[in-house]
FIGU-762186 format. One line per 10 residues: for each residue x, y, z of C-alpha. Coordinates in nm, 4 decimals. Last residue first. Layout:
<recs>
X,Y,Z | ...
</recs>
This chain:
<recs>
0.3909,-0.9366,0.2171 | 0.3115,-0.9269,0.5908 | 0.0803,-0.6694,0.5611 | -0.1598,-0.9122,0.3898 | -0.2247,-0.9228,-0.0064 | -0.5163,-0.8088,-0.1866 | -0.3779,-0.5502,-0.3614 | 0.0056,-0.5763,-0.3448 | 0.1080,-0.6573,-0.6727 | -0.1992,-0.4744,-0.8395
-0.0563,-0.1819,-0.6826 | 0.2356,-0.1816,-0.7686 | 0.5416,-0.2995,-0.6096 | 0.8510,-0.0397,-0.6387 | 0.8664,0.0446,-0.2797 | 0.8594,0.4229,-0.2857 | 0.7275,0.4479,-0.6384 | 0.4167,0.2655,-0.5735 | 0.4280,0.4229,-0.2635 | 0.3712,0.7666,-0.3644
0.1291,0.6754,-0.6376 | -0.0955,0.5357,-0.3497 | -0.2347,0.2321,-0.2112 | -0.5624,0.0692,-0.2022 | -0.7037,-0.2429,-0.0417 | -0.4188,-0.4215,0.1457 | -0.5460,-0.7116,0.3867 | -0.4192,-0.6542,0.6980 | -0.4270,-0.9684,0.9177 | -0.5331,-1.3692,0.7453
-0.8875,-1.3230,0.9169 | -0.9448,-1.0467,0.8064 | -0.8658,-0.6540,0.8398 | -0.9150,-0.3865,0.5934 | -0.5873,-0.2204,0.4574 | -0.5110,0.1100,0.3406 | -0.1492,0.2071,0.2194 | -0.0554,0.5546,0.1870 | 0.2734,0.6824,0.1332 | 0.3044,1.0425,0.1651
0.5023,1.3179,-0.0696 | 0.6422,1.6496,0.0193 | 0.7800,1.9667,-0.2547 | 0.8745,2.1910,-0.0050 | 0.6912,2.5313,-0.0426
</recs>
């Protein structure tokens, strides 16, 4: 079996848009932010 990954990023929405809640080893390494860089943060980041 193909070794696959997934990004996950889960937002809630506020006022501001998106606001990121959790993401996921997959796109830590994908985007090179971690999570405590994007936590909190909008979409639009």
């Amino acid at each position: 079996m193909k070794n696959s990954h997934k990004l996950v990023l889960h937002g809630i929405t506020n006022i501001c848009g998106r606001e990121i809640i959790f993401t996921n080893d997959a796109f830590t390494k994908f985007t090179g932010y971690s999570e405590e860089e994007v936590t909190g943060k909008t979409l639009h980041f």
